[in-house]
LOPABA-726816 format. One line per 3 residues: number of its first residue (from 0); their letters; for each residue x, y, z of N, C-alpha, C, O. Coordinates in Angstrom, 2 decimals. Layout:
<recs>
NUM) a) X/Y/Z/X/Y/Z/X/Y/Z/X/Y/Z | ...
</recs>
This chain:
<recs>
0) xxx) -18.84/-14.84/76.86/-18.75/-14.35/78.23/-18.67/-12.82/78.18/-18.00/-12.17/77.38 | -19.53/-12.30/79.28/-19.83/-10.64/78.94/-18.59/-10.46/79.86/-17.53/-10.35/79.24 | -18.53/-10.44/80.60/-17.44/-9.88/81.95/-15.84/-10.31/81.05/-15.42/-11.44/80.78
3) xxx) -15.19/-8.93/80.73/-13.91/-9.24/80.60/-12.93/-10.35/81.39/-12.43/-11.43/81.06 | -12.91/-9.43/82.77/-12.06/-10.66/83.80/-12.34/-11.95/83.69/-11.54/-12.84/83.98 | -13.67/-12.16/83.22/-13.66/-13.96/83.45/-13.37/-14.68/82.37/-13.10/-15.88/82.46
6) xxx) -13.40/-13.84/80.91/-12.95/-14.30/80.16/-11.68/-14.36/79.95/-11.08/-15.41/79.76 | -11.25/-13.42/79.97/-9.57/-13.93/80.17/-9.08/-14.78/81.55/-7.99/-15.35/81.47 | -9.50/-14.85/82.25/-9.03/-15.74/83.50/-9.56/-16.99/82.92/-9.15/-18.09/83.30
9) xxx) -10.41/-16.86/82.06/-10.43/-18.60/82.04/-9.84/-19.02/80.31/-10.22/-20.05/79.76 | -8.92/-18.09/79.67/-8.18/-18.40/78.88/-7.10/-19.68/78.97/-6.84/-19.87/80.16 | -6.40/-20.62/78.12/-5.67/-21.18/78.61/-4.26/-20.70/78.88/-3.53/-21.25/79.70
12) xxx) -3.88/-19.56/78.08/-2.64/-18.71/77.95/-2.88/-17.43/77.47/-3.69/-17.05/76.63 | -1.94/-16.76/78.19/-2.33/-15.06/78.67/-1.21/-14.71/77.90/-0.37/-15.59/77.75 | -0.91/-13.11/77.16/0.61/-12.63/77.07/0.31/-12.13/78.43/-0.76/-12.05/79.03
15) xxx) 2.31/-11.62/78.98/2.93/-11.07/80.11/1.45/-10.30/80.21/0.52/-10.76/80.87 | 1.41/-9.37/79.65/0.22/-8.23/79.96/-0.03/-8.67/80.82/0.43/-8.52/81.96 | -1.12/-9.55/80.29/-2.34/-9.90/81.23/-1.65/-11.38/82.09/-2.52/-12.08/82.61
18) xxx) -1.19/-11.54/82.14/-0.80/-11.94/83.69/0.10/-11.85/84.38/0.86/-12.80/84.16 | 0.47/-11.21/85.14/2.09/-10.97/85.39/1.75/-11.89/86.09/1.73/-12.98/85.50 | 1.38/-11.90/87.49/1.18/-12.32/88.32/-0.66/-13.47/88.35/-1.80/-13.08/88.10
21) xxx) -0.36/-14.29/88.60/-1.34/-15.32/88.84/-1.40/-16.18/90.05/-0.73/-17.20/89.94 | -2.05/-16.03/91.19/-2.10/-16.66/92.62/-3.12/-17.80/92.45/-3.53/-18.29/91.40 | -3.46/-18.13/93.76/-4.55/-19.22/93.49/-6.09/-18.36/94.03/-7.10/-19.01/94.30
24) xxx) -6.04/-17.15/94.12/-7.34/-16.47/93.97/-7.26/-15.22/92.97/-8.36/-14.90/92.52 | -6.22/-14.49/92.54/-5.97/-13.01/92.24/-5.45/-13.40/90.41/-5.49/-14.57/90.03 | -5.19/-12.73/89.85/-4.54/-12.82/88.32/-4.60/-10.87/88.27/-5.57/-10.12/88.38
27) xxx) -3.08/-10.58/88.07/-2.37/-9.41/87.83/-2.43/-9.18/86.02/-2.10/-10.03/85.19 | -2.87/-7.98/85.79/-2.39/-7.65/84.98/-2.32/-6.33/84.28/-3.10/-5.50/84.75 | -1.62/-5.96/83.34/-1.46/-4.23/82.98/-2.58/-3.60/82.40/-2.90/-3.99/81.28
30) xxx) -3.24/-2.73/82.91/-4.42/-2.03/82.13/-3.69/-1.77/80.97/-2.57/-1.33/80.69 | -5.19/-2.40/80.10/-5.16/-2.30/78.30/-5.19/-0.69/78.22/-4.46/-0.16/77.38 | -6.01/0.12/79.05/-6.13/1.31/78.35/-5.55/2.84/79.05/-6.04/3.96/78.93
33) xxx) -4.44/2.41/79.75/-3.62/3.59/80.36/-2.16/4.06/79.32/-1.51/3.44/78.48 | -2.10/5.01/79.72/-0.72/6.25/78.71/-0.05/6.04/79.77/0.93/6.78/79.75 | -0.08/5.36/80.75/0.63/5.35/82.14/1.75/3.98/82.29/1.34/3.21/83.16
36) xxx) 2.33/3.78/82.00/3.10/2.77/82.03/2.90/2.18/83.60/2.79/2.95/84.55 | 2.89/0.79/83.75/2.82/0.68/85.31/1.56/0.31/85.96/1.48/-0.27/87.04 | 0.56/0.68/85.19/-0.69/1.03/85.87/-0.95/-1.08/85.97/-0.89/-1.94/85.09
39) xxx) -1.19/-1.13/87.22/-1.85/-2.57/87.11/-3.31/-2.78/87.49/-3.95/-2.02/88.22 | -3.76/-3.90/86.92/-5.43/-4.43/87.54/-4.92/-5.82/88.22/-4.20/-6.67/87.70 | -5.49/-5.83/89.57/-5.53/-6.84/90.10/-7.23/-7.52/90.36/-7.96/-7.11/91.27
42) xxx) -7.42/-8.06/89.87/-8.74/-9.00/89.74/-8.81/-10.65/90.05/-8.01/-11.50/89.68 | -10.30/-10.86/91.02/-9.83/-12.09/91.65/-10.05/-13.29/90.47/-9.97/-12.83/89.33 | -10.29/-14.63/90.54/-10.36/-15.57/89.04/-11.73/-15.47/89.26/-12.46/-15.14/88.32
45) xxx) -12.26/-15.76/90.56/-14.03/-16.24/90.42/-14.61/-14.73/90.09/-13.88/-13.75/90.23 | -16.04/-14.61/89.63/-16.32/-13.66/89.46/-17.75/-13.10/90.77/-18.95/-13.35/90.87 | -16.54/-12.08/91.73/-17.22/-11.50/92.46/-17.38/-9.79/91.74/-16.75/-9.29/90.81
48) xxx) -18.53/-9.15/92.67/-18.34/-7.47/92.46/-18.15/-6.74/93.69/-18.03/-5.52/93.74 | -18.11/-7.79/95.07/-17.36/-7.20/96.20/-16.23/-7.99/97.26/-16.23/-9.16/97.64 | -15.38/-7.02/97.52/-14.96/-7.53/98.33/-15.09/-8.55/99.29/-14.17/-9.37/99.39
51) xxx) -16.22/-8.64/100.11/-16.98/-9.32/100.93/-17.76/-10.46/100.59/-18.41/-11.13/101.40 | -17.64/-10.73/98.85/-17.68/-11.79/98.39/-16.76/-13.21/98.54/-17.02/-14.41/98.47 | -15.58/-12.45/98.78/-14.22/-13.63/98.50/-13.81/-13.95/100.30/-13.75/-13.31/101.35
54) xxx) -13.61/-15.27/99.86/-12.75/-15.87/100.93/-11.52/-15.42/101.90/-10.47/-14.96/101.45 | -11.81/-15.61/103.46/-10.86/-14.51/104.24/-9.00/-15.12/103.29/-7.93/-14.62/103.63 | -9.09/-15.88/102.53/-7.61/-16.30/102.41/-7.57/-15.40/101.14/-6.46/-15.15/100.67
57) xxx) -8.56/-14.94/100.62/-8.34/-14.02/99.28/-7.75/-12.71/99.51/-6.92/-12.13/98.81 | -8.55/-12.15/101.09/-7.96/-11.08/101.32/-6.51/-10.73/102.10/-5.80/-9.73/102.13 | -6.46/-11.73/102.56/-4.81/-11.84/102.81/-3.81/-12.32/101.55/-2.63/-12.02/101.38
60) xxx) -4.35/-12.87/101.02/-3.53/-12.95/99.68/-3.06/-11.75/99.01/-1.91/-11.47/98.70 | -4.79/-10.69/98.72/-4.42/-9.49/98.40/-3.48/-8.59/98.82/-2.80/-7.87/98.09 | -3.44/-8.65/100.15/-2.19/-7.80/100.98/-1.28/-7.99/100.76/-0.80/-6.93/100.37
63) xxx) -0.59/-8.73/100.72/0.44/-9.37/100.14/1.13/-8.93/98.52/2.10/-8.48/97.91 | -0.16/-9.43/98.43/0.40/-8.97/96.37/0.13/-7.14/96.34/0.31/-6.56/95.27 | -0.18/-6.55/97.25/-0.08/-5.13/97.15/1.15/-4.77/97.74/1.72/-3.69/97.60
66) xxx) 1.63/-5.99/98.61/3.14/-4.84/98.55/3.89/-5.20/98.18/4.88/-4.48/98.32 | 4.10/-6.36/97.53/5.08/-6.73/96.79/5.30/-6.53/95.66/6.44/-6.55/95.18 | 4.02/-6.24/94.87/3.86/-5.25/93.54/4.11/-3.74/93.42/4.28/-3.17/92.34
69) xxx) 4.11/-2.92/95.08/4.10/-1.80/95.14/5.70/-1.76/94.70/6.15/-1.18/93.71 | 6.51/-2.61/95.75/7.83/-2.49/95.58/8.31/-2.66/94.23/9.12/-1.85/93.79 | 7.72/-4.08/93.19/8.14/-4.36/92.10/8.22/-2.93/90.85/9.00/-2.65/89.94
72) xxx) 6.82/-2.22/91.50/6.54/-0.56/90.64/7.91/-0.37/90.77/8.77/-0.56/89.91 | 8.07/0.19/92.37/9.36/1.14/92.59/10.48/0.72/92.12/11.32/1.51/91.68 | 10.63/-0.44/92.14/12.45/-1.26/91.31/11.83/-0.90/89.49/12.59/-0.28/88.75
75) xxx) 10.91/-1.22/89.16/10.75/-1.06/87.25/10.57/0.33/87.08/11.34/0.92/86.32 | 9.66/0.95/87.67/8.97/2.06/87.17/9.70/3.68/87.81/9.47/4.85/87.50 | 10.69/3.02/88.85/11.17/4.19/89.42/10.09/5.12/90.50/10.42/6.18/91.02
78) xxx) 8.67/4.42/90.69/7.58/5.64/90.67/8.09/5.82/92.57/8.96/5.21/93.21 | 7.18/6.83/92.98/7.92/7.54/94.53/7.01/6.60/95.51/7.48/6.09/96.53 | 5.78/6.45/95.10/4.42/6.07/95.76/3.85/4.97/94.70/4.45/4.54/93.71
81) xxx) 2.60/4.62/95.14/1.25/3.99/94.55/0.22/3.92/95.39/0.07/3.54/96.55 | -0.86/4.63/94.12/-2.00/4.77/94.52/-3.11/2.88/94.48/-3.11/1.96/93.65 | -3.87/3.08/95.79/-4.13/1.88/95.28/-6.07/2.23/95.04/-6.56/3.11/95.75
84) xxx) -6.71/1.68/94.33/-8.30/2.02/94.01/-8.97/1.17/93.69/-8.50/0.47/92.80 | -10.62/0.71/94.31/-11.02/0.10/93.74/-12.43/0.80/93.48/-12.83/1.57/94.35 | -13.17/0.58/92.38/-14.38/0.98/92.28/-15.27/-0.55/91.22/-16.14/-1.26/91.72
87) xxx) -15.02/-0.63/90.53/-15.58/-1.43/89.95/-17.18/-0.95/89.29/-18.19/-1.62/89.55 | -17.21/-0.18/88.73/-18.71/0.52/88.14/-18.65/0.32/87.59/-19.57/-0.46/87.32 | -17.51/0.56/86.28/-17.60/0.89/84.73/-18.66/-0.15/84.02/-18.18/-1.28/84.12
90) xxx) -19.65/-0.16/83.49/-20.22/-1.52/82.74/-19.00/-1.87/81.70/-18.09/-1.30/81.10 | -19.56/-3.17/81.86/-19.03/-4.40/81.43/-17.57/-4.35/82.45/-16.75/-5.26/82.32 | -17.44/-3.78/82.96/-16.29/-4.40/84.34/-16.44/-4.07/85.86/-15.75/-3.49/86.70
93) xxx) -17.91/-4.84/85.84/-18.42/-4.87/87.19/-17.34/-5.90/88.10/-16.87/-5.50/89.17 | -17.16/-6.65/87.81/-16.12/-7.69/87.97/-14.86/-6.97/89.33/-14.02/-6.13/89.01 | -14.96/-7.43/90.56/-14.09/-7.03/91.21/-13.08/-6.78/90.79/-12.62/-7.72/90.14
96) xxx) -12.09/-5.44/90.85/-10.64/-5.49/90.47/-10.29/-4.07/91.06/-11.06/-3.12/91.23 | -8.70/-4.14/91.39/-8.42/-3.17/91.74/-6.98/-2.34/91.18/-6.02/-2.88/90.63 | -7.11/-1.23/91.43/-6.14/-0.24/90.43/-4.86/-0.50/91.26/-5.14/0.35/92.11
99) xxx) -4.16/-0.80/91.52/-2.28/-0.03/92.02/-1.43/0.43/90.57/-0.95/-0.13/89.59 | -1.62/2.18/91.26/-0.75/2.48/90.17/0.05/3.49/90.34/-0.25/4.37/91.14 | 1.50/3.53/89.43/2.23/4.26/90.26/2.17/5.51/89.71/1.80/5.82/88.57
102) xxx) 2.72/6.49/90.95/2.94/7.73/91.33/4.10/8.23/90.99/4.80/8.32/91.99 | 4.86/8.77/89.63/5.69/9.01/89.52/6.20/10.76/90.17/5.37/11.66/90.08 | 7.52/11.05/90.76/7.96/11.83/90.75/7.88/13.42/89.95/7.96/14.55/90.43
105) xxx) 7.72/13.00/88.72/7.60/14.55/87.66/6.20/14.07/87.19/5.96/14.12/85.99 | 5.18/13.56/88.13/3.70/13.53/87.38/3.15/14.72/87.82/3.14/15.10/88.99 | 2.65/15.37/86.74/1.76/16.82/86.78/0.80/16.97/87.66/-0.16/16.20/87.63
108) xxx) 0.89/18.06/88.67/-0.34/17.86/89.56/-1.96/17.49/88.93/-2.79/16.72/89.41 | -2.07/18.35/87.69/-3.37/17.60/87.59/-3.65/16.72/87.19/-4.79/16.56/86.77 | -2.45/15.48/87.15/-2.86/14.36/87.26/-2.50/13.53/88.32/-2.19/12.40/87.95
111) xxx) -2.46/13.69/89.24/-2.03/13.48/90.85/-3.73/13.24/91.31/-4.77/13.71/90.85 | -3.40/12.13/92.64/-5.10/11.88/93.25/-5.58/10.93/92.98/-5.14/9.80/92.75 | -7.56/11.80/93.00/-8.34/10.75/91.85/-7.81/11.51/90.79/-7.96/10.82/89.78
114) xxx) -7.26/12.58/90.49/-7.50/12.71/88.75/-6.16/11.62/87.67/-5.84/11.61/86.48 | -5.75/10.86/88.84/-4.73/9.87/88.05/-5.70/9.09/86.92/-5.27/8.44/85.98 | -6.93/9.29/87.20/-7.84/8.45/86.39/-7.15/8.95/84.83/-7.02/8.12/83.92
117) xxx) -6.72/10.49/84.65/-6.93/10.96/83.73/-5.92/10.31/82.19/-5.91/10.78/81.05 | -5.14/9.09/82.75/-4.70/8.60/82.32/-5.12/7.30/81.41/-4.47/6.77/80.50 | -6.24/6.99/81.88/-7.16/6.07/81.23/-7.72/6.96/80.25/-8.39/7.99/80.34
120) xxx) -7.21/6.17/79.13/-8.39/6.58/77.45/-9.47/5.83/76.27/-8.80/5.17/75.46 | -10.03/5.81/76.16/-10.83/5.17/74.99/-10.17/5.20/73.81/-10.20/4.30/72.97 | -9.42/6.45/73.71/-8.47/6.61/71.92/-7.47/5.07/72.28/-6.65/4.87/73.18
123) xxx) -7.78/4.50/71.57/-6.95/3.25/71.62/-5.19/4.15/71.06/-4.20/4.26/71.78 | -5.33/4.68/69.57/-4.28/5.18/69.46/-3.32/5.76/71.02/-2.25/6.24/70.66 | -3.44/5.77/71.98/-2.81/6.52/72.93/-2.47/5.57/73.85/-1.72/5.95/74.75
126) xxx) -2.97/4.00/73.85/-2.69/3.28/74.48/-1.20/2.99/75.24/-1.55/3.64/76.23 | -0.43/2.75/75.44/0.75/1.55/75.89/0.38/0.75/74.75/-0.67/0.22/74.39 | 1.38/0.81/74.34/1.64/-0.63/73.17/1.72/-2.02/73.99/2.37/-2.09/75.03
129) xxx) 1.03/-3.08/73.46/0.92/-4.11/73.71/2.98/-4.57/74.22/3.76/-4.70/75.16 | 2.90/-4.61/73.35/4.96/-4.95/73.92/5.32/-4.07/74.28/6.53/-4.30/74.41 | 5.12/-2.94/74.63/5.58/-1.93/75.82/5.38/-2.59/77.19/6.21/-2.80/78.07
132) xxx) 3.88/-2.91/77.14/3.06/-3.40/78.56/3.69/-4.62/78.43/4.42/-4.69/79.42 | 3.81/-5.63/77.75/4.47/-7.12/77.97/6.01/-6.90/78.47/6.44/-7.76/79.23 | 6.77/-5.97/78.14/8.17/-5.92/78.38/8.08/-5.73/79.86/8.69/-6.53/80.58
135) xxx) 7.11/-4.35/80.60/6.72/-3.47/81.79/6.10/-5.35/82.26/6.94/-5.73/83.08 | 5.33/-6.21/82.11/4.70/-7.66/82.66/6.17/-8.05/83.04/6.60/-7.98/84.19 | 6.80/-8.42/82.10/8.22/-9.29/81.88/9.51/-8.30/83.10/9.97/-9.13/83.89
138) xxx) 9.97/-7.21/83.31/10.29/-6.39/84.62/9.87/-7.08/85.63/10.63/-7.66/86.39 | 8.71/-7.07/85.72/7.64/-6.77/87.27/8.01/-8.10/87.30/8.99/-8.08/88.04 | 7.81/-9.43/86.91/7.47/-10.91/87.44/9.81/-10.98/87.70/10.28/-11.73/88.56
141) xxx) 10.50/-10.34/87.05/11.35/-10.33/87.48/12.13/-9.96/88.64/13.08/-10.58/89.11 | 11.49/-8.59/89.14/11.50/-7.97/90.51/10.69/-8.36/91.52/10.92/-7.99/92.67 | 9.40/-9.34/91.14/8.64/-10.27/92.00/10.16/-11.34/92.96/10.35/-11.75/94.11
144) x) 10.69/-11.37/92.03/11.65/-12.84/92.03/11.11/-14.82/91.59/11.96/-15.72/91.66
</recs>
């Protein structure tokens, strides 16, 4: 399977990472490749590349899991705000999904905005450690309740 999201959504078991959160349209989980602690992908299970693909109960679902994740940021992550984004270009993750990520207090203006992107890297070395991001999964599904 070329499309990341669908391959892991149709895994039988996820670590925390990759799923904090799992609905009956959406599956939450921590971007593999942010220095940003916090940063989440929310992606639906079927594989759309727009919005206007998914079912009106998908998009009320989404609302939902955006603010209850916004809040879960603010109780784990301390952050002030969250930005929320979707673009979906990158090849190989055409795959609907969307960014909420938080806005911390002492974040450097030039990485404030769009340039929050600047937090996403290819140097794997710079990643979030896998059990960094599972501990940050394991928080969030706790402050979910």
């Amino acid at each position: 399977m070329d499309c990341f999201n669908c391959h892991n959504s149709a895994l039988p078991s996820l670590p925390p990472r990759e799923s904090i959160v799992r609905t009956q349209h959406w599956r939450v989980g921590h971007a593999f490749n942010s220095t940003l602690a916090g940063w989440l992908v929310i992606a639906p299970i079927p594989h759309v590349t727009a919005l206007d693909e998914l079912p009106v109960e998908a998009h009320a679902e989404l609302g939902t899991l955006l603010g209850s994740l916004a809040a879960a940021l603010r109780d784990v992550t301390g952050c002030v705000k969250t930005y929320v984004m979707q673009f979906s270009e990158a090849e190989g993750f055409e795959h609907l999904h969307v960014h909420l990520v938080p806005r911390m207090a002492d974040q450097p203006a030039r990485l404030k905005g769009p340039n929050v992107f600047g937090y996403l890297t290819d140097d794997e070395t710079r990643w979030l450690p896998e059990g960094e991001r599972d501990r940050l999964a394991r928080e969030l599904r706790g402050a979910l309740g």
